[in-house]
C-alpha positions as CSV (number, residue, x, y, z in Angstrom):
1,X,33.6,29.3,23.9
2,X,32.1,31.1,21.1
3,X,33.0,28.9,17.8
4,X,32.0,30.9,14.5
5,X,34.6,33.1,13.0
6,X,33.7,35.5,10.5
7,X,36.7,36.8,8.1
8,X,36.1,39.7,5.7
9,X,38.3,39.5,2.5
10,X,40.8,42.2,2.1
11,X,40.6,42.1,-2.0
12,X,36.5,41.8,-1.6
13,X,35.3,43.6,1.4
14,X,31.9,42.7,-0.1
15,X,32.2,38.8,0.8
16,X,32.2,37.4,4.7
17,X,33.6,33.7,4.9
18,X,31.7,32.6,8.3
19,X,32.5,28.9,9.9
20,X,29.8,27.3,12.3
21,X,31.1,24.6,14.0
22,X,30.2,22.5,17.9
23,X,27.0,22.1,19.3
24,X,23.9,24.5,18.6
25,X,23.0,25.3,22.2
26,X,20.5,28.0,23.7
27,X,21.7,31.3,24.9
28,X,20.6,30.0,28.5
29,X,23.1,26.9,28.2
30,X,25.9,29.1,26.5
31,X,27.9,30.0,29.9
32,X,28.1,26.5,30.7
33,X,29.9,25.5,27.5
34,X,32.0,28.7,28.1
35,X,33.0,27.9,31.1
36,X,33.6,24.4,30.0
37,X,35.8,25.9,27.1
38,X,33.6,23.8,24.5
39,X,33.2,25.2,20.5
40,X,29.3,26.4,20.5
41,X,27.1,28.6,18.5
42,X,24.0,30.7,20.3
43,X,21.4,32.7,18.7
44,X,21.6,36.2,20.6
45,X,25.5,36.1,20.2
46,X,25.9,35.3,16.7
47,X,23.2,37.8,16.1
48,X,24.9,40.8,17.5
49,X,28.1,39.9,15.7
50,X,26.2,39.5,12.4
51,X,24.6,42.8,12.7
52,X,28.3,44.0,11.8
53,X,28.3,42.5,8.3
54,X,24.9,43.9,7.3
55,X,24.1,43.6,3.5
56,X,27.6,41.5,2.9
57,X,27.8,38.4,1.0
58,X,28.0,35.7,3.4
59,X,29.7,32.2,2.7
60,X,28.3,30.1,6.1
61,X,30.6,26.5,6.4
62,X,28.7,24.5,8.8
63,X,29.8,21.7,10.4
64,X,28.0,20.3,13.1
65,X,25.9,17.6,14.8
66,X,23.2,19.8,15.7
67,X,21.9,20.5,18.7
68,X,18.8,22.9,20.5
69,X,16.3,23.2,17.6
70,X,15.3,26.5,19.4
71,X,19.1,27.4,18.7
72,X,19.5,26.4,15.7
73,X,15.9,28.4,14.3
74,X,17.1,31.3,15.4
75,X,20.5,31.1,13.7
76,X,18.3,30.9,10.3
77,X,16.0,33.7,11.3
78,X,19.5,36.0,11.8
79,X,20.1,34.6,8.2
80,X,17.0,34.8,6.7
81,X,16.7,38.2,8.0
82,X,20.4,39.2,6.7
83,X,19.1,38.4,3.2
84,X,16.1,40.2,3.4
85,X,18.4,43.6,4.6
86,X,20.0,43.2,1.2
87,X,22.9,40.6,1.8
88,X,23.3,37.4,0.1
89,X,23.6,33.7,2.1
90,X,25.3,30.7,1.0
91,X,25.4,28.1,2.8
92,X,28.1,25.5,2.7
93,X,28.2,21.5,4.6
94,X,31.7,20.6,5.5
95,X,31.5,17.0,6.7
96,X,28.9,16.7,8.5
97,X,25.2,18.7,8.7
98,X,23.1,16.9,10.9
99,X,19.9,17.6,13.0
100,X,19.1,21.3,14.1
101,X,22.1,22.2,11.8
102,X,20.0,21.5,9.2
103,X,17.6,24.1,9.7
104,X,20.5,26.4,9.3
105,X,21.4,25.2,6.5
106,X,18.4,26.0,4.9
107,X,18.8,29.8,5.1
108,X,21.0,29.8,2.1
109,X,20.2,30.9,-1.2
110,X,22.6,28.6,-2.7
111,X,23.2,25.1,-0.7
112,X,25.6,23.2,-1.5
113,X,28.0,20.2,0.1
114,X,31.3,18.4,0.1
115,X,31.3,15.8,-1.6
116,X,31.9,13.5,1.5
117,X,29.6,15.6,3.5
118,X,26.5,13.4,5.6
119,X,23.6,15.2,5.3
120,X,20.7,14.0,8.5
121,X,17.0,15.1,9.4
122,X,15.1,13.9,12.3
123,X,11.8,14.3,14.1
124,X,12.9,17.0,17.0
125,X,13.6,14.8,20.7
126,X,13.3,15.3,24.3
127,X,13.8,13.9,27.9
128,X,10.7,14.5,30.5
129,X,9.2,13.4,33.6
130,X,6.1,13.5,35.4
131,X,2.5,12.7,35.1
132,X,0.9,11.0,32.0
133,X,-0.8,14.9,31.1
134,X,2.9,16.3,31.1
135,X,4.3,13.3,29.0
136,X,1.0,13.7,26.5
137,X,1.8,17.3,26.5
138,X,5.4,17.4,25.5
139,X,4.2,15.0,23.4
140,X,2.1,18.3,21.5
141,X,5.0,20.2,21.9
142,X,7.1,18.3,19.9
143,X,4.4,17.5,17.4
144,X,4.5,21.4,16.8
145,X,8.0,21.9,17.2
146,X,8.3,19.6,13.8
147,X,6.2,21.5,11.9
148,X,8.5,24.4,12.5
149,X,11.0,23.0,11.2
150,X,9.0,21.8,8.2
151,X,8.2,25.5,7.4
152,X,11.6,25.9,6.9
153,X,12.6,22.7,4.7
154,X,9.5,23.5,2.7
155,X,10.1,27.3,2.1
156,X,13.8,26.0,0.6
157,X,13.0,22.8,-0.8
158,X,9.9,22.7,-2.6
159,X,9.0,19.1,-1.9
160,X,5.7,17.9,-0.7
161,X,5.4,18.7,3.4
162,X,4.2,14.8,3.8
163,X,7.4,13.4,1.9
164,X,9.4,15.6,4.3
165,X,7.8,14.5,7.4
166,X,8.1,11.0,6.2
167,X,12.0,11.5,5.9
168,X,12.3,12.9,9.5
169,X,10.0,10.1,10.9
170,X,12.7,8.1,9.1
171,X,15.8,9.4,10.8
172,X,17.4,9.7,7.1
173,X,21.0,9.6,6.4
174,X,21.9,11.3,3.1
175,X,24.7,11.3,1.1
176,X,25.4,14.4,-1.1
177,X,23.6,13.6,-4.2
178,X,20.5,12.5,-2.1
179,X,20.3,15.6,-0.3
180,X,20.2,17.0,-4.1
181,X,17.9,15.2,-5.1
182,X,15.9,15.6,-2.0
183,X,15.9,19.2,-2.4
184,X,17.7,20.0,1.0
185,X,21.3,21.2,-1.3
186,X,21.3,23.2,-4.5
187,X,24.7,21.5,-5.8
188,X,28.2,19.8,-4.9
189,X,31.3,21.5,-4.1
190,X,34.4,20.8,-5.8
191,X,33.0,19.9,-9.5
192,X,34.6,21.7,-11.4
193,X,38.0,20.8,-9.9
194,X,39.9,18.7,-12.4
195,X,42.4,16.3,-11.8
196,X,45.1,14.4,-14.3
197,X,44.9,10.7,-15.4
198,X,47.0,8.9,-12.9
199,X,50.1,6.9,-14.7
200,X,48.6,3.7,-15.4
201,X,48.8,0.3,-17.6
202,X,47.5,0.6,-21.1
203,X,45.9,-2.0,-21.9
204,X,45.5,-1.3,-25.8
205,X,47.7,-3.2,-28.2
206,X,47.5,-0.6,-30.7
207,X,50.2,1.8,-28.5
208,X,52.5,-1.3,-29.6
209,X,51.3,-1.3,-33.2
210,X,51.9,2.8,-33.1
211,X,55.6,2.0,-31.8
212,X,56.4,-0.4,-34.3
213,X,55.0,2.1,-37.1
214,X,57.0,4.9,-35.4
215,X,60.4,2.7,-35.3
216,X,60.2,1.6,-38.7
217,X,60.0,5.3,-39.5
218,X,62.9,6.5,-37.3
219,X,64.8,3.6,-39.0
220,X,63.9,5.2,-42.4
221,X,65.3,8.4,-41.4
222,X,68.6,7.0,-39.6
223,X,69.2,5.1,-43.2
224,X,68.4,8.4,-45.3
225,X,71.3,9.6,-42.9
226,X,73.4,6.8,-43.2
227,X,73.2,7.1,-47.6
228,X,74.5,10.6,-47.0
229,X,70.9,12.0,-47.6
230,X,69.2,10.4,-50.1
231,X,65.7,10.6,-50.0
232,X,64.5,8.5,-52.7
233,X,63.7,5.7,-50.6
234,X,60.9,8.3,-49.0
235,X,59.2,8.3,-52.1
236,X,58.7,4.7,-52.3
237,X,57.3,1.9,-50.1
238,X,60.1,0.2,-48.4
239,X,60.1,-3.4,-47.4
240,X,61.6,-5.7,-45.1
241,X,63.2,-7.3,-48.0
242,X,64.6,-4.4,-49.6
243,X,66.6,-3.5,-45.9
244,X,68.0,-6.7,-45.4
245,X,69.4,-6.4,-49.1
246,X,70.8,-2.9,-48.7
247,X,71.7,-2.2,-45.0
248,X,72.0,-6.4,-44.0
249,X,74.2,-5.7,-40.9
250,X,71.7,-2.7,-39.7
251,X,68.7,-4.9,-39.9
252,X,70.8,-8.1,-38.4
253,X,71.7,-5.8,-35.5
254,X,68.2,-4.5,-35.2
255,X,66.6,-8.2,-35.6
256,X,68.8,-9.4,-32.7
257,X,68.2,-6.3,-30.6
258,X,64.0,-6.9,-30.4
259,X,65.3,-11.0,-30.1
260,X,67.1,-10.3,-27.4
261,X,64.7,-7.8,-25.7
262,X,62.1,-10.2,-25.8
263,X,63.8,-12.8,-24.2
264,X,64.6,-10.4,-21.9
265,X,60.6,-9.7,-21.2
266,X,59.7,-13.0,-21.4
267,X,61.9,-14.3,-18.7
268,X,61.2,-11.5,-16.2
269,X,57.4,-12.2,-17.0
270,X,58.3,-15.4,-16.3
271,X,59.9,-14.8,-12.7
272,X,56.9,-13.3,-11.6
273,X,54.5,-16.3,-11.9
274,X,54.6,-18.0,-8.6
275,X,52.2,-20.9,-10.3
276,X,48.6,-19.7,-8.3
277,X,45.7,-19.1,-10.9
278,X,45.2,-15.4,-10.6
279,X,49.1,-14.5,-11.0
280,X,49.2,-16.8,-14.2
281,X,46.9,-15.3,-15.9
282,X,47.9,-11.8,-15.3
283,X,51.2,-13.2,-16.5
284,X,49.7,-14.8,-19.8
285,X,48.1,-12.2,-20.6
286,X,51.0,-9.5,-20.8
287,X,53.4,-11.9,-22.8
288,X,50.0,-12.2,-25.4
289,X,49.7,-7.6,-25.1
290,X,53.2,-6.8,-25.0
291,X,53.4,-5.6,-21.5
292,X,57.0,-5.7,-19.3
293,X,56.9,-6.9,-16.1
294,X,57.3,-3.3,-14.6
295,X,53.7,-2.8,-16.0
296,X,51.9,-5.9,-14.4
297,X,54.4,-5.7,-11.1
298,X,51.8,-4.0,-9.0
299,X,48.9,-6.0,-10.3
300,X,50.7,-9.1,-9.5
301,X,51.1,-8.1,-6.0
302,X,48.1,-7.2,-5.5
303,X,46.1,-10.6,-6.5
304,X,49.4,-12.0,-4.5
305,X,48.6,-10.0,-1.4
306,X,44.4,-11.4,-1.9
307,X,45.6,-15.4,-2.4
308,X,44.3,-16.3,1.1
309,X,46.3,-18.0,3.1
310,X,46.0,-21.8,3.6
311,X,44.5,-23.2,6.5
312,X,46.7,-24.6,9.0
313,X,44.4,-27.7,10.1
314,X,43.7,-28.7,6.5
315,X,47.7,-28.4,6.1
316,X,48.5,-30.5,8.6
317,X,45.3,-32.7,7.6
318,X,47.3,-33.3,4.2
319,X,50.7,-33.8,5.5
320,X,49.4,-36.7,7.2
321,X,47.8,-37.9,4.2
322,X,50.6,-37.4,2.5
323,X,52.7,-39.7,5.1
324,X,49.7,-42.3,4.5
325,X,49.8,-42.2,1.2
326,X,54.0,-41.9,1.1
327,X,53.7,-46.1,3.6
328,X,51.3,-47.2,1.1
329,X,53.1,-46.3,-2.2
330,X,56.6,-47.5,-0.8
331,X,55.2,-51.5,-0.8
332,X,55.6,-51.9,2.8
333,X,52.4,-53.9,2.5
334,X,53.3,-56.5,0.2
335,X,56.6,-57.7,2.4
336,X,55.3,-61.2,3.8
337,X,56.5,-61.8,7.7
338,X,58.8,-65.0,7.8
339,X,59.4,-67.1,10.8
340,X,59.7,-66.1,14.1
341,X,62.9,-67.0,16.2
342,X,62.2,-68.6,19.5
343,X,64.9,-66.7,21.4
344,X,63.6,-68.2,25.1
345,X,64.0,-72.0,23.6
346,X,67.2,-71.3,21.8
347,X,68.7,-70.0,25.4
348,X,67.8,-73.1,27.1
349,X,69.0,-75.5,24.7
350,X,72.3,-73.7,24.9
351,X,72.1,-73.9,28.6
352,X,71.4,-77.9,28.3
353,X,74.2,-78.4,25.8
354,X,76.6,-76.8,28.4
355,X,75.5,-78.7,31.2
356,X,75.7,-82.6,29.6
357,X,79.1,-81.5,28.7
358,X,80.0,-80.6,32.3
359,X,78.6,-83.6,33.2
360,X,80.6,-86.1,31.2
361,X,83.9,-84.0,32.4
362,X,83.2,-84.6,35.8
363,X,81.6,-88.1,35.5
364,X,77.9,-87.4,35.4
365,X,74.9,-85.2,37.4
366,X,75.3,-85.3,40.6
């Protein structure tokens, strides 16, 4: 199935958005993918649908692997010759612009890519069969095929036809800024889209310094209030001295407050150290900063989540060295052995006792 789609704009008739996406395939292999119900882009077809948006602006997305270099040269001949009739191409890489794509991708004016776009060039392939003159001749064919497609990266780039060739010889992968710097893409989408700072930890002290400078002031102008608006104390450096003397219980109350708070941080700081290395020190250093345990809680899981786990052989390695070293701390080994006991000799002396007293009841052994 056919698989560009060109939208005019209803606010700017002038400008054609056109998306190119599926294999680039001949005209000859077309029906197949049609009747196969495949996305695909052919040269005579998209031609005779561009030659409805003649001198427009066009914006071409392409996203492809590539496909028939035949295909995909003359897609950029339909484009190249749409600019010369007046109309304007740019050409835009979605997520991925790779092999006979690329050629098309070159009939833009202005190139440029997403920013996770991959960007690929390679030396043009085929499969053959026969003698050793048809291999040596395909051979040629794709020899010249290349340089065809090196007209066209060198008409857009500018770079040096040899560095080109090197990079197709190379099967080179390139990521956006390459392709930038390569010559193949004129800029990056998206750069001037700005984002806000994510809510994260501040790590600079001074936002505590600027808190405590901001509370001593709002505890200025509570105690202007509180002496029924006098405002000499404004016009005059107040100390911590001169509070406790005037306003004693305010200060008391206030003194207890940040006492109390802190104990408060300290011990949840505290409940979050599970004793391993990285946790402490995250720990540590919030109690020596200021910060709560709300701001290190995600940091703490985190180097929780990358303690690796112990291994289970070296674990059970240790318990029973534990065990060995448990036997040989308890002083079994100093307990001497004592004697013996003869249990088989004891039973027949018994046994003999018994008898001789039979005996001398009944007069002797008989």
């Amino acid at each position: 199935m056919k698989f560009w789609n060109f939208a005019s704009s209803e606010t700017e008739p002038d400008n054609v958005a056109l998306r190119i996406s599926g294999d680039i395939v001949d005209d000859e292999q077309a029906w197949l993918y049609e009747w196969l119900d495949l996305p695909c882009a052919s040269p005579n077809a998209f031609r005779q649908e561009l030659a409805d948006y003649e001198g427009k602006n066009l914006t071409v997305t392409i996203d492809s692997y590539g496909g028939s270099v035949y295909a995909g040269t003359g897609i950029y001949n339909a484009l190249m010759e749409h600019r010369a009739n007046g109309g304007h191409v740019t050409t835009v890489g979605d997520t991925k612009v790779m092999s006979a794509a690329t050629v098309i991708f070159m009939a833009g004016e202005e190139r440029k890519l997403a920013p996770g776009c991959v960007f690929m060039v390679h030396n043009p392939l085929t499969g053959v069969s026969g003698y050793a003159s048809d291999l040596r001749h395909t051979a040629d064919v794709l020899d010249e095929i290349k340089n065809s497609i090196l007209n066209a990266y060198e008409l857009s780039t500018g770079k040096d036809r040899k560095e080109l060739s090197d990079l197709m010889d190379a099967e080179t992968y390139m990521s956006v800024q390459t392709a930038i710097d390569k010559g193949f893409a004129t800029g990056m989408l998206y750069t001037d889209v700005q984002n806000s700072a994510p809510h994260c930890v501040d790590f600079n002290h001074q936002r505590f310094v600027n808190f405590a400078v901001n509370d001593v002031s709002e505890m200025k102008r509570i105690l202007v209030k509180y002496n029924k608006g006098d405002t000499k104390m404004d016009d005059k450096k107040v100390t911590v001295a001169d509070l406790e003397a005037n306003h004693g219980d305010q200060v008391a109350e206030i003194r207890n407050a940040a006492i109390a708070g802190e104990r408060a941080r300290m011990s949840a700081l505290d409940a979050l150290d599970d004793g391993s290395e990285q946790v402490h020190k995250i720990v540590m250093h919030a109690k020596e900063v200021g910060q709560t345990a709300e701001d290190i809680q995600f940091f703490v899981d985190t180097a929780k989540e990358a303690i690796p786990a112990k291994d289970p052989v070296n674990a059970g390695q240790q318990f029973m060295q534990n065990l060995i070293d448990d036997n040989v701390n308890s002083g079994v080994n100093d307990v001497k052995s004592g004697a013996v006991t003869d249990n088989g000799a004891q039973d027949e002396a018994e046994r003999k006792a018994f008898l001789d007293k039979l005996n001398a009841q009944v007069g002797g052994r008989k």
